[in-house]
Chimera marker file (.cmm) of the C-alpha trace (Angstrom):
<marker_set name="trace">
<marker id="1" x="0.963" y="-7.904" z="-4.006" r="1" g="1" b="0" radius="0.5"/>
<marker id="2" x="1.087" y="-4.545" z="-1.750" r="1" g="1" b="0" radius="0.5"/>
<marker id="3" x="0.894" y="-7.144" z="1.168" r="1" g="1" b="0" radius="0.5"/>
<marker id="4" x="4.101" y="-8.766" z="-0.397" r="1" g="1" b="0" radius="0.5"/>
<marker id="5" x="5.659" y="-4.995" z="-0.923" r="1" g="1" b="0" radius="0.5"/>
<marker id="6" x="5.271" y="-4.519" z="3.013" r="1" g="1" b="0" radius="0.5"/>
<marker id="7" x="6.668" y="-7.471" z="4.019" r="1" g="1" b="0" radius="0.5"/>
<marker id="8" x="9.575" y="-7.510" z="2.231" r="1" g="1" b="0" radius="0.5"/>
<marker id="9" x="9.895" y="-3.514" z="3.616" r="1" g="1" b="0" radius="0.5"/>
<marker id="10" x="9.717" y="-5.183" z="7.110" r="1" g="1" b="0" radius="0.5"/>
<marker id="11" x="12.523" y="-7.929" z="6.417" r="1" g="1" b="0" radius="0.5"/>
<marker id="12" x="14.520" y="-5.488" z="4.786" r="1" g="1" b="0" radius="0.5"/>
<marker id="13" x="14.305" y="-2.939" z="7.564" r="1" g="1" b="0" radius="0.5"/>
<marker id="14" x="15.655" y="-5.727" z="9.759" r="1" g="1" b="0" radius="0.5"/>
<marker id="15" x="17.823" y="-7.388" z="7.274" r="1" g="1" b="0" radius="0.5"/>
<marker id="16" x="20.204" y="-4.027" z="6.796" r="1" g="1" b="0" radius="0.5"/>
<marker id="17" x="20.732" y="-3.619" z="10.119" r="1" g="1" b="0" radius="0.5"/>
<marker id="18" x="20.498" y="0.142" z="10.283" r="1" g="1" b="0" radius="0.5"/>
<marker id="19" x="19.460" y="1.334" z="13.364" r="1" g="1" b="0" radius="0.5"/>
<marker id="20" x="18.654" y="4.912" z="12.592" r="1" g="1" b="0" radius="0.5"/>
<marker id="21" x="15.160" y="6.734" z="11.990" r="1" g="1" b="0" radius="0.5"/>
<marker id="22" x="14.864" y="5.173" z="8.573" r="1" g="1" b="0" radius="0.5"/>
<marker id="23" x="14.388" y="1.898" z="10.280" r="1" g="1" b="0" radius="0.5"/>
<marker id="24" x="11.557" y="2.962" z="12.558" r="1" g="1" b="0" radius="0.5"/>
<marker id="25" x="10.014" y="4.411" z="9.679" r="1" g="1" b="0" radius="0.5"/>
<marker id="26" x="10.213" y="1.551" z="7.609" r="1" g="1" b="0" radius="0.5"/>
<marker id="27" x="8.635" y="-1.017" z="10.569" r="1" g="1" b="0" radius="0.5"/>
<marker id="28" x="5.870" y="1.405" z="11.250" r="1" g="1" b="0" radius="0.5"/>
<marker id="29" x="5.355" y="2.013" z="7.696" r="1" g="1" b="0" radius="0.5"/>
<marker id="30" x="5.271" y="-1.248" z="5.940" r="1" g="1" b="0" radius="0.5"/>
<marker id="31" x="3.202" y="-2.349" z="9.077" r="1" g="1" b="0" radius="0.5"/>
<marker id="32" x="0.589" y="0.462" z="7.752" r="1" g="1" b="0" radius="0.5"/>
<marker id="33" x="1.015" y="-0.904" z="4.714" r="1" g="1" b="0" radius="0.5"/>
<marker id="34" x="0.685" y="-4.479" z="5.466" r="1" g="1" b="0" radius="0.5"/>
<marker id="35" x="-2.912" y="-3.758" z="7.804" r="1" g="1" b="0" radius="0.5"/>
<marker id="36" x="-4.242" y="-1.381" z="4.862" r="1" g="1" b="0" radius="0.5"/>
<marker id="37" x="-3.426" y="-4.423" z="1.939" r="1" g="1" b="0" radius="0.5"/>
<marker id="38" x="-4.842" y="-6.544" z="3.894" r="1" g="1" b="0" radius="0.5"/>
<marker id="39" x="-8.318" y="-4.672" z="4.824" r="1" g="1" b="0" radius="0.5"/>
<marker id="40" x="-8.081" y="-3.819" z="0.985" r="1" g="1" b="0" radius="0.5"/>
<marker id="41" x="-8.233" y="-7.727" z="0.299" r="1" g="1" b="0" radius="0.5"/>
<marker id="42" x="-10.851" y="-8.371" z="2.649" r="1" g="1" b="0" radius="0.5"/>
<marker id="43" x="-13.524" y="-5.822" z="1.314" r="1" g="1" b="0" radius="0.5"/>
<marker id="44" x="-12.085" y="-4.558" z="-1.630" r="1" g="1" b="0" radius="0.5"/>
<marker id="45" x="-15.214" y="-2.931" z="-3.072" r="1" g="1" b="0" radius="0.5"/>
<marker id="46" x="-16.635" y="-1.240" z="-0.426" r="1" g="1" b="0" radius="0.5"/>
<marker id="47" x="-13.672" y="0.931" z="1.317" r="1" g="1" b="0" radius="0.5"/>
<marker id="48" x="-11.747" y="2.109" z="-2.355" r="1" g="1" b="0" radius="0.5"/>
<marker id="49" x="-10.277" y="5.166" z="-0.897" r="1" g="1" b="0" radius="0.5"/>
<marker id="50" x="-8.171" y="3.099" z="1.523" r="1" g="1" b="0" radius="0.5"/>
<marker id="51" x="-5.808" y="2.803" z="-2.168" r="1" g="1" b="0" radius="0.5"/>
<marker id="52" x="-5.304" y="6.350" z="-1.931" r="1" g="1" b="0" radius="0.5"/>
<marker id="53" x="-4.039" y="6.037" z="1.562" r="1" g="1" b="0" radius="0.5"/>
<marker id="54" x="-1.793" y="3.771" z="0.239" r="1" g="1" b="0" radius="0.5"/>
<marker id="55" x="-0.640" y="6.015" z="-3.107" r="1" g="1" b="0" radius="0.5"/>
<marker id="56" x="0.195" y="8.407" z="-0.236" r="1" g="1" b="0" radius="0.5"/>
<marker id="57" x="2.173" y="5.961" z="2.409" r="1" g="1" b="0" radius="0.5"/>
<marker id="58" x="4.346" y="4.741" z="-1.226" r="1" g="1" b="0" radius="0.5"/>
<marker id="59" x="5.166" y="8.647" z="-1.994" r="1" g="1" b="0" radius="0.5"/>
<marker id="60" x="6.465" y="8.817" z="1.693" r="1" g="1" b="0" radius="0.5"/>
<marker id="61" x="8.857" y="6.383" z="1.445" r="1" g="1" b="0" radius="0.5"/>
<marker id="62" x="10.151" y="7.664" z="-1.653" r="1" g="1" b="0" radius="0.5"/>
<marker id="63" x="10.743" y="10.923" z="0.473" r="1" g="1" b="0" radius="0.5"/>
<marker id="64" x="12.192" y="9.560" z="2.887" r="1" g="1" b="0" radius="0.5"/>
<marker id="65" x="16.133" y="9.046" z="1.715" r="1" g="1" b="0" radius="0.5"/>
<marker id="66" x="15.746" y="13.342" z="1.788" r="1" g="1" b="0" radius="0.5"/>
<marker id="67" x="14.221" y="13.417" z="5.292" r="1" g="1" b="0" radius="0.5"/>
<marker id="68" x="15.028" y="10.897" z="7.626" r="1" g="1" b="0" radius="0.5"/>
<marker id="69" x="18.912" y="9.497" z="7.778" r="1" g="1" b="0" radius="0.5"/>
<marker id="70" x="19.634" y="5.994" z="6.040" r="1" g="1" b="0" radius="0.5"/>
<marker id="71" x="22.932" y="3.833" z="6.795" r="1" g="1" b="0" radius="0.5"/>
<marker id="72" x="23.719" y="2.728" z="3.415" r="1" g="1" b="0" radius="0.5"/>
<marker id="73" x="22.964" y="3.633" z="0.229" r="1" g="1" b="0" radius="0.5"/>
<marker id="74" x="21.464" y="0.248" z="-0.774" r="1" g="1" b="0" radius="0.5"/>
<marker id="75" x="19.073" y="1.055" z="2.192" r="1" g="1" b="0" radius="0.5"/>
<marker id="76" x="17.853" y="4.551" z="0.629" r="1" g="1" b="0" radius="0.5"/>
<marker id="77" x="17.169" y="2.383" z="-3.111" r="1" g="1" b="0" radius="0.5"/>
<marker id="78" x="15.311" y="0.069" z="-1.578" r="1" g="1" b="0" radius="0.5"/>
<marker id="79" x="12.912" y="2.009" z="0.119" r="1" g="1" b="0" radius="0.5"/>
<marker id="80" x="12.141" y="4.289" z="-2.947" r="1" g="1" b="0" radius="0.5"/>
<marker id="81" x="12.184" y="1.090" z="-5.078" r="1" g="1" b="0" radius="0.5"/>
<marker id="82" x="9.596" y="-0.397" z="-2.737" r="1" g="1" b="0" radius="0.5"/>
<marker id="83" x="7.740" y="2.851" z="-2.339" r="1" g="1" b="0" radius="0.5"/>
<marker id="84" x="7.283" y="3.130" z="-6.510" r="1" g="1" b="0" radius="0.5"/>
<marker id="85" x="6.267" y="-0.331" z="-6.169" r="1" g="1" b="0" radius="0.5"/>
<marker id="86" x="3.389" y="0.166" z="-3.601" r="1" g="1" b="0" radius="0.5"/>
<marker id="87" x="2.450" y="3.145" z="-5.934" r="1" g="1" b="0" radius="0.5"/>
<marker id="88" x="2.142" y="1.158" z="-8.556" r="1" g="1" b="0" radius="0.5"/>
<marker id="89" x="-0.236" y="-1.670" z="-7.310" r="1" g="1" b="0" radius="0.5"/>
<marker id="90" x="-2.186" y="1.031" z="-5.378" r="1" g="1" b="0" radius="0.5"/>
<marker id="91" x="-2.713" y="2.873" z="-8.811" r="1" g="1" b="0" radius="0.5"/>
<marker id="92" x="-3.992" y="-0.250" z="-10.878" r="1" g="1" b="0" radius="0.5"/>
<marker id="93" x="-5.962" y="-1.326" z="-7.473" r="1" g="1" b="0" radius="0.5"/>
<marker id="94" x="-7.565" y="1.947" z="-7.631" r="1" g="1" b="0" radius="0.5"/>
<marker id="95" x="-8.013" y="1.638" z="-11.516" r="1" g="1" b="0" radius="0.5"/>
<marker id="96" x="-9.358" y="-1.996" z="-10.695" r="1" g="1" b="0" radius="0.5"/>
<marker id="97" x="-12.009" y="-1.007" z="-7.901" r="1" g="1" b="0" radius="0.5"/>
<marker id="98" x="-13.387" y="1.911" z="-9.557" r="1" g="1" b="0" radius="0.5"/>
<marker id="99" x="-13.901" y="0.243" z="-12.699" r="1" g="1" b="0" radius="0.5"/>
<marker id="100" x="-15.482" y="-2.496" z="-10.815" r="1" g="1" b="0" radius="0.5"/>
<marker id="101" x="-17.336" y="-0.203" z="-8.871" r="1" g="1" b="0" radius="0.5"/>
<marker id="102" x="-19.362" y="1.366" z="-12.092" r="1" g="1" b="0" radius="0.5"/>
<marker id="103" x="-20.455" y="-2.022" z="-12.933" r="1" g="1" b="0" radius="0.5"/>
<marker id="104" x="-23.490" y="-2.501" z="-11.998" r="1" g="1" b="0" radius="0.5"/>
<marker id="105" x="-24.124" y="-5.859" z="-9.378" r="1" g="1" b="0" radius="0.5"/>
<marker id="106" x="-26.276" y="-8.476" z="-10.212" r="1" g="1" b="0" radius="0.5"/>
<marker id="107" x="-26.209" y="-10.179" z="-6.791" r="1" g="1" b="0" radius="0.5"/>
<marker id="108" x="-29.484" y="-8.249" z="-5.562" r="1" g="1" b="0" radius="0.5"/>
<marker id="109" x="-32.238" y="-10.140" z="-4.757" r="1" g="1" b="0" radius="0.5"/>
<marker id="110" x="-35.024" y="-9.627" z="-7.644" r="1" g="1" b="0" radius="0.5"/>
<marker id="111" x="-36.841" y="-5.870" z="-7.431" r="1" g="1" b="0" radius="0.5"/>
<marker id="112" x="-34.562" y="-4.716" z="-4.974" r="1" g="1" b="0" radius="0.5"/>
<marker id="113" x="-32.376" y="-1.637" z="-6.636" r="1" g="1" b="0" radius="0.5"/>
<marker id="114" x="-30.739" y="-0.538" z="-3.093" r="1" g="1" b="0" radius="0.5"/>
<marker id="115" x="-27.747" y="-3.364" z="-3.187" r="1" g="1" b="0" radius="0.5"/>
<marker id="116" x="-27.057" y="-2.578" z="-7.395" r="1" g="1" b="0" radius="0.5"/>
<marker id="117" x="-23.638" y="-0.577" z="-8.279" r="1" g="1" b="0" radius="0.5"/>
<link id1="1" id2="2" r="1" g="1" b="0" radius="0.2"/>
<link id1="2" id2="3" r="1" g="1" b="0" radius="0.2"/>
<link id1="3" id2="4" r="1" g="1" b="0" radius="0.2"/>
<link id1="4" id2="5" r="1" g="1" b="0" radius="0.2"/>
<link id1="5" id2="6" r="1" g="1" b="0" radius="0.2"/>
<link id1="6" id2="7" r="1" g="1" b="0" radius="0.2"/>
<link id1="7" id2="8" r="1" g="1" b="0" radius="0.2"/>
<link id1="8" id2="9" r="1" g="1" b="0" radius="0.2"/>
<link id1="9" id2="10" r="1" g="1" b="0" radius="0.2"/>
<link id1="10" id2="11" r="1" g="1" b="0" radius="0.2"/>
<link id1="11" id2="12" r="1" g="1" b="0" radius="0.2"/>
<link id1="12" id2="13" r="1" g="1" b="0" radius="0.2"/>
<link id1="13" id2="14" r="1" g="1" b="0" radius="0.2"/>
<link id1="14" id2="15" r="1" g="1" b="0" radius="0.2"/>
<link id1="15" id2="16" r="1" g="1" b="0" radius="0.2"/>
<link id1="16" id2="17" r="1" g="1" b="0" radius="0.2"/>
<link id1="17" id2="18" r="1" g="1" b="0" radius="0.2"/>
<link id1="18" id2="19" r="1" g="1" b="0" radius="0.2"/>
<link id1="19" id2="20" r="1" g="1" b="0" radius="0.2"/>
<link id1="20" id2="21" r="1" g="1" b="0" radius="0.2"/>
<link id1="21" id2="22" r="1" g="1" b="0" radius="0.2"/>
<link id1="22" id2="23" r="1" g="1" b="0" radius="0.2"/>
<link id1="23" id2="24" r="1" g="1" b="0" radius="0.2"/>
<link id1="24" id2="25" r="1" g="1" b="0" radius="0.2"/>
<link id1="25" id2="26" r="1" g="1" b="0" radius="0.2"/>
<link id1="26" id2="27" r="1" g="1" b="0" radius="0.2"/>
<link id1="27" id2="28" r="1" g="1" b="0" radius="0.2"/>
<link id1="28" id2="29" r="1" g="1" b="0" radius="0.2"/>
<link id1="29" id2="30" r="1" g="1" b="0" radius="0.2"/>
<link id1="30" id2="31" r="1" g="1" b="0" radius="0.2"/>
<link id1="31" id2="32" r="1" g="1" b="0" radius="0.2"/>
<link id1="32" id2="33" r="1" g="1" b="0" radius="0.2"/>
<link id1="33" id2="34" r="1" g="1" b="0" radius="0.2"/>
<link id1="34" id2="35" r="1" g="1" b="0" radius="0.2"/>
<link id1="35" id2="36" r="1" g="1" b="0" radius="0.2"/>
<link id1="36" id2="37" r="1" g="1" b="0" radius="0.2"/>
<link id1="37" id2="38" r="1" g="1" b="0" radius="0.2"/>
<link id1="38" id2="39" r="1" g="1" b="0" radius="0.2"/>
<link id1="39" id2="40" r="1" g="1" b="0" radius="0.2"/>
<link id1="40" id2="41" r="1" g="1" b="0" radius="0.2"/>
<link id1="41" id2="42" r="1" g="1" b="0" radius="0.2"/>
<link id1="42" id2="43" r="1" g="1" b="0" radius="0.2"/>
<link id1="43" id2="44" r="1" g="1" b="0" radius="0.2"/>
<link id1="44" id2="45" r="1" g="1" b="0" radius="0.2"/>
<link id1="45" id2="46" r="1" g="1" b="0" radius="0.2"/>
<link id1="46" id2="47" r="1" g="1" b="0" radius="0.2"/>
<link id1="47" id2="48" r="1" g="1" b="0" radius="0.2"/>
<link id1="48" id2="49" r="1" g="1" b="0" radius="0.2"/>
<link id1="49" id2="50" r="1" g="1" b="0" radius="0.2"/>
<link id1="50" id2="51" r="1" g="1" b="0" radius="0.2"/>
<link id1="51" id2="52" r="1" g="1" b="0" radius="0.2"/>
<link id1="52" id2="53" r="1" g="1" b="0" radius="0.2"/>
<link id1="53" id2="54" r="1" g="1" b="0" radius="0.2"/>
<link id1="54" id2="55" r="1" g="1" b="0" radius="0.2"/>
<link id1="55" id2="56" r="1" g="1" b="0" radius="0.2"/>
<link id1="56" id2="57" r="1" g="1" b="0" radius="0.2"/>
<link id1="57" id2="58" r="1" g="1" b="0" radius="0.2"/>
<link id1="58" id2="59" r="1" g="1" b="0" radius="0.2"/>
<link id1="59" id2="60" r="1" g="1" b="0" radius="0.2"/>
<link id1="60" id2="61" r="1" g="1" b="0" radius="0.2"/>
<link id1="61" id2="62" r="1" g="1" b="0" radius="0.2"/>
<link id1="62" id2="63" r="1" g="1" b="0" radius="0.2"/>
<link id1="63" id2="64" r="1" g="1" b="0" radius="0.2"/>
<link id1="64" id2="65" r="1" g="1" b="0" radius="0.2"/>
<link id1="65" id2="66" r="1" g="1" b="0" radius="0.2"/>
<link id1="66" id2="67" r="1" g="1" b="0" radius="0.2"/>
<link id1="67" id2="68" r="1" g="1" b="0" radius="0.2"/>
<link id1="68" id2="69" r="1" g="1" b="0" radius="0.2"/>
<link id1="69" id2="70" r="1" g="1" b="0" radius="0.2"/>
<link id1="70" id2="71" r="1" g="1" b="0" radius="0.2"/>
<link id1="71" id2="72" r="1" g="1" b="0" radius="0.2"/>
<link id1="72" id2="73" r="1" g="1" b="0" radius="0.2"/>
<link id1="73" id2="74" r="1" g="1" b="0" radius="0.2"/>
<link id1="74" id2="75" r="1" g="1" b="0" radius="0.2"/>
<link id1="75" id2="76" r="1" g="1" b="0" radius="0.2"/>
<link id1="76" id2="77" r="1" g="1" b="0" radius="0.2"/>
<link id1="77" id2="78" r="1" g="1" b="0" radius="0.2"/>
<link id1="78" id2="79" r="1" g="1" b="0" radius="0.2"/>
<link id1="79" id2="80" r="1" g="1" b="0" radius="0.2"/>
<link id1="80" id2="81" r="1" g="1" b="0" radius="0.2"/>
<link id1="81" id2="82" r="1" g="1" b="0" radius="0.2"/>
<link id1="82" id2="83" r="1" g="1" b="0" radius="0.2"/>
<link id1="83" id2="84" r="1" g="1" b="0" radius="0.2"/>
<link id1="84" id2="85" r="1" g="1" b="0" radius="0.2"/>
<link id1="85" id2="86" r="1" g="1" b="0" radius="0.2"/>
<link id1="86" id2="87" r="1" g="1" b="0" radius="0.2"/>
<link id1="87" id2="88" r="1" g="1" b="0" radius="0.2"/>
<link id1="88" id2="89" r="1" g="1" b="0" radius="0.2"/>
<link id1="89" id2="90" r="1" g="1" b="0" radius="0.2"/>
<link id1="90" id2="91" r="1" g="1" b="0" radius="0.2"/>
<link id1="91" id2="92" r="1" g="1" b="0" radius="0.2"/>
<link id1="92" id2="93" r="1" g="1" b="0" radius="0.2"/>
<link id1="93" id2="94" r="1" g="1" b="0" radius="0.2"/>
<link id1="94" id2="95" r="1" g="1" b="0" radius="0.2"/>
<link id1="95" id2="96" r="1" g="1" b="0" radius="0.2"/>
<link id1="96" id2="97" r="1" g="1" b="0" radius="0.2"/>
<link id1="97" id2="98" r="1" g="1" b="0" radius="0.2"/>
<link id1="98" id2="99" r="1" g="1" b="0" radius="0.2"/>
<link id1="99" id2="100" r="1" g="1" b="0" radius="0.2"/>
<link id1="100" id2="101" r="1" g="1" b="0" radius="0.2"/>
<link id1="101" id2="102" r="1" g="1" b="0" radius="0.2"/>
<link id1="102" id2="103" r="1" g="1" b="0" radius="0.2"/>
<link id1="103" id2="104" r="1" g="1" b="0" radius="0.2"/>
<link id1="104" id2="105" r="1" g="1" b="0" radius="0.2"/>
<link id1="105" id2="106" r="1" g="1" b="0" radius="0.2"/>
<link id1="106" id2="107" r="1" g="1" b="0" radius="0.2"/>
<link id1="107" id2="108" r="1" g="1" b="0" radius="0.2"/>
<link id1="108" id2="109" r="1" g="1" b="0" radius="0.2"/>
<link id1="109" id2="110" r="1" g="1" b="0" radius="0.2"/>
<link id1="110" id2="111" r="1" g="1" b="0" radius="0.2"/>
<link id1="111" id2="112" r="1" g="1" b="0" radius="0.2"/>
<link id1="112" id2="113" r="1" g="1" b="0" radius="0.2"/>
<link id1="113" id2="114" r="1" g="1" b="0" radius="0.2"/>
<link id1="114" id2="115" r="1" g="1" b="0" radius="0.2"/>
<link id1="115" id2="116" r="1" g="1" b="0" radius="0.2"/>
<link id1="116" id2="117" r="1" g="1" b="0" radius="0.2"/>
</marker_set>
């Protein structure tokens, strides 16, 4: 779903047709985005913190309607909307992986302890 987030951050970042530093920052971010999602849904359990990254490229683009210059209105919503959103998923991923991470594995070969939680 964060994959989703970023690629509708990247059509909308061409779809408004602004052209000023809000733009850049929305290509380069949602293509962050997009790369962390999908290493996220690759290996999910063992790179967690990569969510935090995440919780911490959403909270930019909420700031970014104060720092960087947006051509429209609708432009500035939709990059806080979209930035609460990635929050969001990152949070319950985060939730998700850690309470997956505390369960212990059953997938290790018998007497071998080193591959468990």
């Amino acid at each position: 779903m964060t994959f989703l987030a970023a690629v509708w951050l990247l059509l909308s970042a061409v779809s408004f047709h602004h052209i000023t530093a809000g733009r850049w920052n929305e290509l380069v971010t949602g293509t962050v985005i997009a790369v962390v999602a999908l290493a996220r849904a690759i290996s999910p359990r063992s790179i967690p913190w990569l969510d935090w990254v995440t919780v911490a490229l959403g909270g930019w683009l909420v700031a970014t309607p104060l720092l960087l210059a947006h051509d429209t209105p609708a432009a500035a919503v939709n990059v806080v909307v979209v930035g609460l959103v990635v929050i969001a998923l990152a949070l319950v991923s985060t939730a998700i992986s850690w309470r997956a991470r505390s369960k212990p594995r059953f997938d290790a070969y018998p007497g071998d302890t080193s591959r468990m939680g």
